[in-house]
PDB file with one MODEL, atoms N, CA, C and O in Angstrom:
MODEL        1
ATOM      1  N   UNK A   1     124.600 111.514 118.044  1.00  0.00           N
ATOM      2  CA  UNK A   1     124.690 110.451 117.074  1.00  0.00           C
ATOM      3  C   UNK A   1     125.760 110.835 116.067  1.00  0.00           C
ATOM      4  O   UNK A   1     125.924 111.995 115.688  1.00  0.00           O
ATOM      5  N   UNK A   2     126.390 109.927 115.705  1.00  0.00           N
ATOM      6  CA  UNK A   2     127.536 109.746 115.101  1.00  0.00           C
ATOM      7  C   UNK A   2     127.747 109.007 113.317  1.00  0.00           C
ATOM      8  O   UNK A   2     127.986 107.799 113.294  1.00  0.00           O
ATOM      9  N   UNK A   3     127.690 109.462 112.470  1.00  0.00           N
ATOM     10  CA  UNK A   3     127.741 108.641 111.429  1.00  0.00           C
ATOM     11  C   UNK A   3     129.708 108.241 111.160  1.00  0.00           C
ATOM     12  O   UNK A   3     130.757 108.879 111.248  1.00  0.00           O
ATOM     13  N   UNK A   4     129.358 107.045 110.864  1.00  0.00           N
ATOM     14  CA  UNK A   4     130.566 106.626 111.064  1.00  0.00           C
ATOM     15  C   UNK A   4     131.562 106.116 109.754  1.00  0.00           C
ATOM     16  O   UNK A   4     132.211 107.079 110.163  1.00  0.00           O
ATOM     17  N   UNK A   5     132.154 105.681 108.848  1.00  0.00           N
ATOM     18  CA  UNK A   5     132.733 105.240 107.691  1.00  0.00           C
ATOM     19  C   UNK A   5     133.200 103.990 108.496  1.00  0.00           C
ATOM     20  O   UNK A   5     133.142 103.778 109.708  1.00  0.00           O
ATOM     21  N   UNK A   6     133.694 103.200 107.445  1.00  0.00           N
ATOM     22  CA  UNK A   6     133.472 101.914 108.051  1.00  0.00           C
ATOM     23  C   UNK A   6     134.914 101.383 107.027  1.00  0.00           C
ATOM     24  O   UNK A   6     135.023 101.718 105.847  1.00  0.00           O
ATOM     25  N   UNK A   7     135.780 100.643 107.648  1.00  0.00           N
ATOM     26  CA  UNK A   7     136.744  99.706 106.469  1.00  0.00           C
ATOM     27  C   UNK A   7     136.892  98.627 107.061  1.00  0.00           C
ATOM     28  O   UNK A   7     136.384  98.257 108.119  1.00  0.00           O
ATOM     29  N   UNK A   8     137.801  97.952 106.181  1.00  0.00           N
ATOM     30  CA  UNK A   8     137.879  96.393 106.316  1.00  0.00           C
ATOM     31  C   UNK A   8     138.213  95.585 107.622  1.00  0.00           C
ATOM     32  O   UNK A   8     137.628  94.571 108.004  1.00  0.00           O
ATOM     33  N   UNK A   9     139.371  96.290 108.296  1.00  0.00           N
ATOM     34  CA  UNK A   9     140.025  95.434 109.299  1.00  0.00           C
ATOM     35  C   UNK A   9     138.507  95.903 110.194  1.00  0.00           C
ATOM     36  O   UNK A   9     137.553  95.249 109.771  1.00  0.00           O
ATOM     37  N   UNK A  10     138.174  96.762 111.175  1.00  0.00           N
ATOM     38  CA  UNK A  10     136.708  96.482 111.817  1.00  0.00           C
ATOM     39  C   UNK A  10     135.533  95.603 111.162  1.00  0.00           C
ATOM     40  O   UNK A  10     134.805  94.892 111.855  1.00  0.00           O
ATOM     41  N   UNK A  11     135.430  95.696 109.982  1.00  0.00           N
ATOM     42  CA  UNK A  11     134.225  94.681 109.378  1.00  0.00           C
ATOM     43  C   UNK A  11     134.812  93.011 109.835  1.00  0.00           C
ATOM     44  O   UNK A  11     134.090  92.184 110.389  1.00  0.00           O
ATOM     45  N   UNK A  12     136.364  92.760 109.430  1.00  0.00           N
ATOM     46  CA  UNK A  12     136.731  91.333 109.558  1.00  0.00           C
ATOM     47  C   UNK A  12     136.275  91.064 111.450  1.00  0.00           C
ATOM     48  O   UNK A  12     135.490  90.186 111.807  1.00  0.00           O
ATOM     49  N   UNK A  13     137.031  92.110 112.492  1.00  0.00           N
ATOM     50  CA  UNK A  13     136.503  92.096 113.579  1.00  0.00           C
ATOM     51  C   UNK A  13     135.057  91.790 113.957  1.00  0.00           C
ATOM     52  O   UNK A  13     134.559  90.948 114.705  1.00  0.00           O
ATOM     53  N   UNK A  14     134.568  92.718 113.219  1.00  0.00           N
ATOM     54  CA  UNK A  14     132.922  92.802 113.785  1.00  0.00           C
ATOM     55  C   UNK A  14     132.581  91.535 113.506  1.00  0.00           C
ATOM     56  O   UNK A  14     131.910  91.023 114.403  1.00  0.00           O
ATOM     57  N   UNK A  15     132.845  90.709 112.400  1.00  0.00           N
ATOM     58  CA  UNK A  15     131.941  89.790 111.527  1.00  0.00           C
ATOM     59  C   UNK A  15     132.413  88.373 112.754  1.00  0.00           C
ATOM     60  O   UNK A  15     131.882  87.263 112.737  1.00  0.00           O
ATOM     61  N   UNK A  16     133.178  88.681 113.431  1.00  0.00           N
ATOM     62  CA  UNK A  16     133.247  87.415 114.238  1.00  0.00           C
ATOM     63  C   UNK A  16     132.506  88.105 115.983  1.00  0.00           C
ATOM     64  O   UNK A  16     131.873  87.356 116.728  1.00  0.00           O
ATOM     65  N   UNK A  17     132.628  88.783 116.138  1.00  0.00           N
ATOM     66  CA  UNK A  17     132.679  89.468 117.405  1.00  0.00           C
ATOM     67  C   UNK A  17     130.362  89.830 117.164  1.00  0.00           C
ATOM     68  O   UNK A  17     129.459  89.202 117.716  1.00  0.00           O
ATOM     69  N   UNK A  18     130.257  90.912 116.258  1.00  0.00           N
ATOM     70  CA  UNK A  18     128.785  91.010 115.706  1.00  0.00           C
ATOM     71  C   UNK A  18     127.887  90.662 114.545  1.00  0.00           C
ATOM     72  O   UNK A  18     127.106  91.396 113.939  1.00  0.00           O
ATOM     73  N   UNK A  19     128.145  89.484 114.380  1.00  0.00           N
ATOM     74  CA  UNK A  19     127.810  89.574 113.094  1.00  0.00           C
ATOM     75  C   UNK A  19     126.621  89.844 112.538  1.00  0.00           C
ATOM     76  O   UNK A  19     126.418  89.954 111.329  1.00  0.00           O
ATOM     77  N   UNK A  20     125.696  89.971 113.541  1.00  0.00           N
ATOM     78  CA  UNK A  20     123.994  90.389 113.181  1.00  0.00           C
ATOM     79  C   UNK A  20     124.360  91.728 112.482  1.00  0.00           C
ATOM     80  O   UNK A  20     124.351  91.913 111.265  1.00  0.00           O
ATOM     81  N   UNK A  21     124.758  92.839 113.661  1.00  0.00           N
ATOM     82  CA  UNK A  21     124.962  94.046 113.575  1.00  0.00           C
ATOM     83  C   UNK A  21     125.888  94.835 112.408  1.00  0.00           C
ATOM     84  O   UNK A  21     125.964  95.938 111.866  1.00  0.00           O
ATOM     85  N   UNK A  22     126.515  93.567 112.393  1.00  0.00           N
ATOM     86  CA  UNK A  22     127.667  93.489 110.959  1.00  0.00           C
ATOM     87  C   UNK A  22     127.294  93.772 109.803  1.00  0.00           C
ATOM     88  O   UNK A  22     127.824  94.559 109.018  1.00  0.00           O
ATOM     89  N   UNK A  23     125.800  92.746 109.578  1.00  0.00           N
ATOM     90  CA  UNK A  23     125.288  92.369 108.368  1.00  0.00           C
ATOM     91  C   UNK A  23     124.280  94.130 108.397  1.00  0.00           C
ATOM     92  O   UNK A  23     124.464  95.039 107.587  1.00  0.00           O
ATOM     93  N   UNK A  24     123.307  94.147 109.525  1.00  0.00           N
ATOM     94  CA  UNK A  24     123.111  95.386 109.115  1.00  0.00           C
ATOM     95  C   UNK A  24     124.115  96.940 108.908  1.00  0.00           C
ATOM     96  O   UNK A  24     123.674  97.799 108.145  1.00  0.00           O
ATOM     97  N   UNK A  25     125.172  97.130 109.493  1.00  0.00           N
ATOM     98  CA  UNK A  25     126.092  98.184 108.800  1.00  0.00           C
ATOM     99  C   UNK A  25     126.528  97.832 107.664  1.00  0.00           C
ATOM    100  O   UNK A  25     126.810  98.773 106.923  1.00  0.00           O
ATOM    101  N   UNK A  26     126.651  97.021 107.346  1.00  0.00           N
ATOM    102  CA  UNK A  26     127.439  96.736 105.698  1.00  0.00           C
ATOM    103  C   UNK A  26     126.241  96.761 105.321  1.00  0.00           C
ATOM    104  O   UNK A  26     125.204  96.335 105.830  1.00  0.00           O
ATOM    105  N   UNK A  27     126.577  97.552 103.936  1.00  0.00           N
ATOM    106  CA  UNK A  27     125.021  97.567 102.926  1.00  0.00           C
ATOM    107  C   UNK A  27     125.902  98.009 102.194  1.00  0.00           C
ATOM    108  O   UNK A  27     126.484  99.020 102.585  1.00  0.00           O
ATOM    109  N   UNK A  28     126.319  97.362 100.806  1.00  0.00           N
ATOM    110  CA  UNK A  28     127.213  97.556  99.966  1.00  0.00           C
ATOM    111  C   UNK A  28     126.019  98.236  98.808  1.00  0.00           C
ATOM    112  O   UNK A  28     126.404  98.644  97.712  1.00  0.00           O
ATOM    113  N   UNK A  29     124.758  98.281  99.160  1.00  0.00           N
ATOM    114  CA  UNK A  29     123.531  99.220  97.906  1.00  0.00           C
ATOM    115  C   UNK A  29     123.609 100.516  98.693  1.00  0.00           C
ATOM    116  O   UNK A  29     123.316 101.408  97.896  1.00  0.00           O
ATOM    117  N   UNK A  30     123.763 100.825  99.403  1.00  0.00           N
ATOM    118  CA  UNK A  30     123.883 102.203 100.822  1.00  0.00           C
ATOM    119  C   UNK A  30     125.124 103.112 100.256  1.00  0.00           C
ATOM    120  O   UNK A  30     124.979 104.313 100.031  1.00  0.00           O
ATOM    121  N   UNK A  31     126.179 102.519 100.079  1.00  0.00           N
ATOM    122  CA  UNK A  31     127.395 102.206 100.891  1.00  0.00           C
ATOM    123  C   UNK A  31     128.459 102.188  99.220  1.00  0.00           C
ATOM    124  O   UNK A  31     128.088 101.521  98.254  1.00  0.00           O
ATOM    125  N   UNK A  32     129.830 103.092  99.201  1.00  0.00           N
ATOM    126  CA  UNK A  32     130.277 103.290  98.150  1.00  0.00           C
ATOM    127  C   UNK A  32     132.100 102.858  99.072  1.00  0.00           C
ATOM    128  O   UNK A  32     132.334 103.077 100.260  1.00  0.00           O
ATOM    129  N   UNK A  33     132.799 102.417  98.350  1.00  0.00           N
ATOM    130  CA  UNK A  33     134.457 102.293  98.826  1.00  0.00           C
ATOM    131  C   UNK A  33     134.872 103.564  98.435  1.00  0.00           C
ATOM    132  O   UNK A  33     134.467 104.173  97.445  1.00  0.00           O
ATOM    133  N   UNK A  34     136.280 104.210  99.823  1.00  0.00           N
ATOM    134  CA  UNK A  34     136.533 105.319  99.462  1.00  0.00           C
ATOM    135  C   UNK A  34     137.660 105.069  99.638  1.00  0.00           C
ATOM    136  O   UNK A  34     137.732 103.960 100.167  1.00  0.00           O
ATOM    137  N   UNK A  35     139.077 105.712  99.405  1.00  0.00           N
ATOM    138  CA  UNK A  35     140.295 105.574 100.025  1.00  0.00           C
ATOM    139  C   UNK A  35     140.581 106.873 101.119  1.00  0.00           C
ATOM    140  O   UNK A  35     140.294 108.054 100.922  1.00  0.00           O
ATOM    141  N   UNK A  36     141.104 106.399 102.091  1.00  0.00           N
ATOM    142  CA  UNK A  36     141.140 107.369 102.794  1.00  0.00           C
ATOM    143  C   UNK A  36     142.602 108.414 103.109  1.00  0.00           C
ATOM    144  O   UNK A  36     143.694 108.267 102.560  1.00  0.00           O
ATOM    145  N   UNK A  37     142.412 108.973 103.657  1.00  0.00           N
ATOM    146  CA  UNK A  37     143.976 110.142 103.828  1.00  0.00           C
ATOM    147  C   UNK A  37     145.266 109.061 104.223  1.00  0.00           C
ATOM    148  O   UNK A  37     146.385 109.550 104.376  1.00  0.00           O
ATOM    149  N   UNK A  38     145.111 107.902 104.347  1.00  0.00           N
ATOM    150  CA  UNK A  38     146.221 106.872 105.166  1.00  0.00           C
ATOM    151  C   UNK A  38     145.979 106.295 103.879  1.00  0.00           C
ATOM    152  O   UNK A  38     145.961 105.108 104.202  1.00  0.00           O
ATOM    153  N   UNK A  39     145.888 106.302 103.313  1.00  0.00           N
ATOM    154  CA  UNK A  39     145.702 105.058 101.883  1.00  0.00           C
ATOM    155  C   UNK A  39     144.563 103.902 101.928  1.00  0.00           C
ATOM    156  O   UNK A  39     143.888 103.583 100.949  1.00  0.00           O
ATOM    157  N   UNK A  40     144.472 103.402 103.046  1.00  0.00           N
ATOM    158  CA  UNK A  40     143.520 102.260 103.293  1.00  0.00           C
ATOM    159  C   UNK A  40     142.028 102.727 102.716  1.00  0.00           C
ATOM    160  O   UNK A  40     141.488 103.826 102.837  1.00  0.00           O
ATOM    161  N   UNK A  41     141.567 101.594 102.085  1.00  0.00           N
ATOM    162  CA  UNK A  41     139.511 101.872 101.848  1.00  0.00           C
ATOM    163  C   UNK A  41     139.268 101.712 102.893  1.00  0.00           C
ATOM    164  O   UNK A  41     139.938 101.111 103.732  1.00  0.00           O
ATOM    165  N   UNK A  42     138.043 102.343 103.036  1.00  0.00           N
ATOM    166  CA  UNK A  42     137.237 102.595 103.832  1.00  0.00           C
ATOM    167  C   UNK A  42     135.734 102.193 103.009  1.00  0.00           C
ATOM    168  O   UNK A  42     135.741 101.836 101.831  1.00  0.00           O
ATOM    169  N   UNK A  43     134.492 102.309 103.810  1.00  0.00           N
ATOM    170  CA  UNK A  43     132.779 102.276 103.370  1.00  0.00           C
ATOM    171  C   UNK A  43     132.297 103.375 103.856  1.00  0.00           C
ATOM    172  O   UNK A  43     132.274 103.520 105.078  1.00  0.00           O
ATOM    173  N   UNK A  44     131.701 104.604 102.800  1.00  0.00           N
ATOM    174  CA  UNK A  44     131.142 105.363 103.648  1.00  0.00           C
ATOM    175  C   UNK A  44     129.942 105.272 102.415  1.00  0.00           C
ATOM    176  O   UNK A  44     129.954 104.568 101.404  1.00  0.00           O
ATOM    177  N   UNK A  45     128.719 106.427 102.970  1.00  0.00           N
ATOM    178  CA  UNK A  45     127.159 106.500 102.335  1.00  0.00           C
ATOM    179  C   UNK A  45     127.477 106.789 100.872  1.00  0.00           C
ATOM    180  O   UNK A  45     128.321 107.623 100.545  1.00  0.00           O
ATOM    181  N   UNK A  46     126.860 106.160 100.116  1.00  0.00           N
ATOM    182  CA  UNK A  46     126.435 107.141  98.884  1.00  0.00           C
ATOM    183  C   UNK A  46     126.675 108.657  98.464  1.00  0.00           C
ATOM    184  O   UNK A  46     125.712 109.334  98.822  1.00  0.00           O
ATOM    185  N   UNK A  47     127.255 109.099  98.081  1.00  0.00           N
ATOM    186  CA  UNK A  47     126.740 110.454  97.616  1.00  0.00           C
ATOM    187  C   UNK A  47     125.547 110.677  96.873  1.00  0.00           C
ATOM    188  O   UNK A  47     124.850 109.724  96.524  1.00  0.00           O
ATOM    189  N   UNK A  48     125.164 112.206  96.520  1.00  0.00           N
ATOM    190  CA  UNK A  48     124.223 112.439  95.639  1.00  0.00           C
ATOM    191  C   UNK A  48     122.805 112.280  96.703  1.00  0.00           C
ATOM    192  O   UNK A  48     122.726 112.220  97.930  1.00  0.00           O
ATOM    193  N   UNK A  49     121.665 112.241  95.516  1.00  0.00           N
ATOM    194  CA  UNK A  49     120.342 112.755  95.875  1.00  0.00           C
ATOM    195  C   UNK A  49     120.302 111.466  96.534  1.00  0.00           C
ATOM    196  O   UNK A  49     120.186 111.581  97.754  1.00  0.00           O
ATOM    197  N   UNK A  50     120.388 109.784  95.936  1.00  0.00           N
ATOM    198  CA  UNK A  50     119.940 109.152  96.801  1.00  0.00           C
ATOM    199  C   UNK A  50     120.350 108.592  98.347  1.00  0.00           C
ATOM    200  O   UNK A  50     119.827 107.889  99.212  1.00  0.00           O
ATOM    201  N   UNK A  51     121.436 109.239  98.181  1.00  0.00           N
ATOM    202  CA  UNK A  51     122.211 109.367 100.247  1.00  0.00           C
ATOM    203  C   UNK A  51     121.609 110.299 100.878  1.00  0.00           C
ATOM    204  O   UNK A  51     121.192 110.212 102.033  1.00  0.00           O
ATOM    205  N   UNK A  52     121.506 111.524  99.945  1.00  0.00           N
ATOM    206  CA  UNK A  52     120.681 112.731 101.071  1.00  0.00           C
ATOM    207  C   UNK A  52     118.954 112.048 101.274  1.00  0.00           C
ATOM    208  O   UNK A  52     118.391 112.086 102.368  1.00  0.00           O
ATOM    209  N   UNK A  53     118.422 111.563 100.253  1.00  0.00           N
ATOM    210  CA  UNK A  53     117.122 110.962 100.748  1.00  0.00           C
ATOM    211  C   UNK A  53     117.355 110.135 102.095  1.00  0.00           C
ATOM    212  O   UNK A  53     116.852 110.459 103.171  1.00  0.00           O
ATOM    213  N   UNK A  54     118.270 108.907 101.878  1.00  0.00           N
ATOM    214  CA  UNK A  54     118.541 108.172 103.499  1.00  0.00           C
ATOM    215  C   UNK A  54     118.571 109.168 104.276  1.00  0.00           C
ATOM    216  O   UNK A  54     117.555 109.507 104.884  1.00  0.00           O
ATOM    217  N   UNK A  55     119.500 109.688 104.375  1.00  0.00           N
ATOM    218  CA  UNK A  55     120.103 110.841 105.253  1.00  0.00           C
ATOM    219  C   UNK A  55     118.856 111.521 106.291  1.00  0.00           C
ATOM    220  O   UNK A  55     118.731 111.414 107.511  1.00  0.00           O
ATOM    221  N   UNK A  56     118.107 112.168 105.402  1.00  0.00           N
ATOM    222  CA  UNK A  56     117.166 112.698 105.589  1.00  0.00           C
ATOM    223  C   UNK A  56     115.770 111.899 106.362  1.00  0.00           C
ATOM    224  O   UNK A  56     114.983 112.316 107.212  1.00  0.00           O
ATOM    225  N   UNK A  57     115.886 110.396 105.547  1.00  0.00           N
ATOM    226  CA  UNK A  57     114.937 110.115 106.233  1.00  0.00           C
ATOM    227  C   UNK A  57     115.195 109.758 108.479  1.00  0.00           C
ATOM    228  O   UNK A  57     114.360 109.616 109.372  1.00  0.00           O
ATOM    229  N   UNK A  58     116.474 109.757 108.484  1.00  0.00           N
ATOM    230  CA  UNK A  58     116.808 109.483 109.568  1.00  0.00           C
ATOM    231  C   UNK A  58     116.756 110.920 110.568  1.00  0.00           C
ATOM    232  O   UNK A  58     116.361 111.120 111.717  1.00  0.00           O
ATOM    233  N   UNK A  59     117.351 111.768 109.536  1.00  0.00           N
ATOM    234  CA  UNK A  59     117.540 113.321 109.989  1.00  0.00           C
ATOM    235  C   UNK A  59     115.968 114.068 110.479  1.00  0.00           C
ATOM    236  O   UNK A  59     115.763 114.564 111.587  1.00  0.00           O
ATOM    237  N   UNK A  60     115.243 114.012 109.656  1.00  0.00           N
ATOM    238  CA  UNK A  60     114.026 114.794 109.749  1.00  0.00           C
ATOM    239  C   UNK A  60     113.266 114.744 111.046  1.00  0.00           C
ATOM    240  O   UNK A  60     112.998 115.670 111.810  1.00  0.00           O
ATOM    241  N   UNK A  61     112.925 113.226 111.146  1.00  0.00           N
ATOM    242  CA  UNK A  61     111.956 113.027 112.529  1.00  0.00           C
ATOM    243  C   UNK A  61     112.578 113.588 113.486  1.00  0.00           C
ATOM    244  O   UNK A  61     112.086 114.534 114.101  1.00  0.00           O
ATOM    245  N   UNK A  62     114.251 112.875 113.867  1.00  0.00           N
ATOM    246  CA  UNK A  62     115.362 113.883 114.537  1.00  0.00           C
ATOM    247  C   UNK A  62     114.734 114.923 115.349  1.00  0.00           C
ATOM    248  O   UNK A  62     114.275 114.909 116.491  1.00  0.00           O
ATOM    249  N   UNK A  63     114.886 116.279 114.010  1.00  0.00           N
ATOM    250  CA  UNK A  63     115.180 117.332 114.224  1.00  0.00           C
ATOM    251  C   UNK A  63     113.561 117.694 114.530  1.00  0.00           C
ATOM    252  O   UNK A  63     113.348 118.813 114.998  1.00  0.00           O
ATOM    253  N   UNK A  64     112.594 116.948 114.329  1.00  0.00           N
ATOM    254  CA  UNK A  64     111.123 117.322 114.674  1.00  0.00           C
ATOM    255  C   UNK A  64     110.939 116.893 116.202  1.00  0.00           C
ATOM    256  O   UNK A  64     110.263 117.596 116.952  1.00  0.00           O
ATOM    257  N   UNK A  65     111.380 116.059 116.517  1.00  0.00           N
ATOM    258  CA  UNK A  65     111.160 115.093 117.597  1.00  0.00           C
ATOM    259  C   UNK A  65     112.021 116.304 118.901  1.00  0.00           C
ATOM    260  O   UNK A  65     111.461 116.890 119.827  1.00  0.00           O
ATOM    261  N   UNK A  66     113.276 116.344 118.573  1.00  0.00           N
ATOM    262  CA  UNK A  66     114.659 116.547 119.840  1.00  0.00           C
ATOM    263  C   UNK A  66     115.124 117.817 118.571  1.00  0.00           C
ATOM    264  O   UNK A  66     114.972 117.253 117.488  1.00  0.00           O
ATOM    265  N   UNK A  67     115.398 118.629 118.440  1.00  0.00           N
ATOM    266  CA  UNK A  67     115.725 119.884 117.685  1.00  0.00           C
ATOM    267  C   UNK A  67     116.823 120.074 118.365  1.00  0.00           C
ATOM    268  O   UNK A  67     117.774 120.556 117.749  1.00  0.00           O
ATOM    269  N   UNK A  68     116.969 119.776 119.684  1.00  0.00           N
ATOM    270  CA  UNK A  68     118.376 120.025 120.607  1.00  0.00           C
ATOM    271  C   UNK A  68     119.823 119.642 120.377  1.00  0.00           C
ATOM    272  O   UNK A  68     120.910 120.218 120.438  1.00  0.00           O
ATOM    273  N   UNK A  69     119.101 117.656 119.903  1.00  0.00           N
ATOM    274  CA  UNK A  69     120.351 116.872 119.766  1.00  0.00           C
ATOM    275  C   UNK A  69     120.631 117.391 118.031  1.00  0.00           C
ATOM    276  O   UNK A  69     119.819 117.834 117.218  1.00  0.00           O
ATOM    277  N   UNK A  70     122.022 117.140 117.903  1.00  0.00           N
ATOM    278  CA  UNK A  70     122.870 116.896 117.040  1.00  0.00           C
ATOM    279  C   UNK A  70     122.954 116.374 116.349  1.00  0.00           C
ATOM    280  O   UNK A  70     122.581 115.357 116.934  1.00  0.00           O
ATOM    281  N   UNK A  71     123.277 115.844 114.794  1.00  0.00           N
ATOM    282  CA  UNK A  71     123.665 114.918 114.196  1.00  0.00           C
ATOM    283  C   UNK A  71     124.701 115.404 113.468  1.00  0.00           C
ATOM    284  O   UNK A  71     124.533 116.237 112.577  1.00  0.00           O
ATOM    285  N   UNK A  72     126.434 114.671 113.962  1.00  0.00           N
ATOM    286  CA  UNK A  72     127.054 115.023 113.071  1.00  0.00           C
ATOM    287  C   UNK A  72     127.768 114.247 111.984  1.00  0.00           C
ATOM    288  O   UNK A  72     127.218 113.198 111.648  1.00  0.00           O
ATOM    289  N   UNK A  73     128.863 114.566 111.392  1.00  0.00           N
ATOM    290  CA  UNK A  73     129.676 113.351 110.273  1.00  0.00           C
ATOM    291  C   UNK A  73     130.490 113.830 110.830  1.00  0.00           C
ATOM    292  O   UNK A  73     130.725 114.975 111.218  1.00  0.00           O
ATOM    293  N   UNK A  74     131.338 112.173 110.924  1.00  0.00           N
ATOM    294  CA  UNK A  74     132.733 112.121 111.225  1.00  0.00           C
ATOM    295  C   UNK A  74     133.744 111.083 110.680  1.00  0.00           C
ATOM    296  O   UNK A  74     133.976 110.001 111.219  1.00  0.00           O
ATOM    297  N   UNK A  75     134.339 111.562 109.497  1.00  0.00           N
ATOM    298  CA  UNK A  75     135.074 111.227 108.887  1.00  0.00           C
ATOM    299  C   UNK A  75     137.074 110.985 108.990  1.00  0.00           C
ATOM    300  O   UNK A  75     137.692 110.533 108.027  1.00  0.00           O
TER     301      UNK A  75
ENDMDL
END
């Protein structure tokens, strides 16, 4: 599993192509604008305590459940 950052030109894509799936990746309360090494924004998580709480809540069962698989960031 893959956490992913997210910017505009894929959101305009997705929003015609997925837009269910759209509406759940965009979470602009989740979700902070970043600029990235190319100049363009991007959407990636929150920082701070309340991203590591998400984080975690996804992470934990994870690593209780499958200890094997992975979870990484890729930025």
């Amino acid at each position: 599993m893959i956490f992913l950052t997210h910017n505009r030109d894929p959101h305009e894509v997705n929003l015609g192509w997925h837009r269910k799936a759209e509406e759940l990746i965009r979470r602009p309360d989740l979700q902070q604008p970043e600029r990235s090494q190319n100049g363009s924004w991007k959407v990636r998580y929150r920082t701070g305590a309340e991203g590591r709480r998400y984080v975690a809540t996804l992470l934990d069962p994870i690593a209780a459940r499958t200890p094997y698989r992975r979870v990484r960031y890729a930025f």
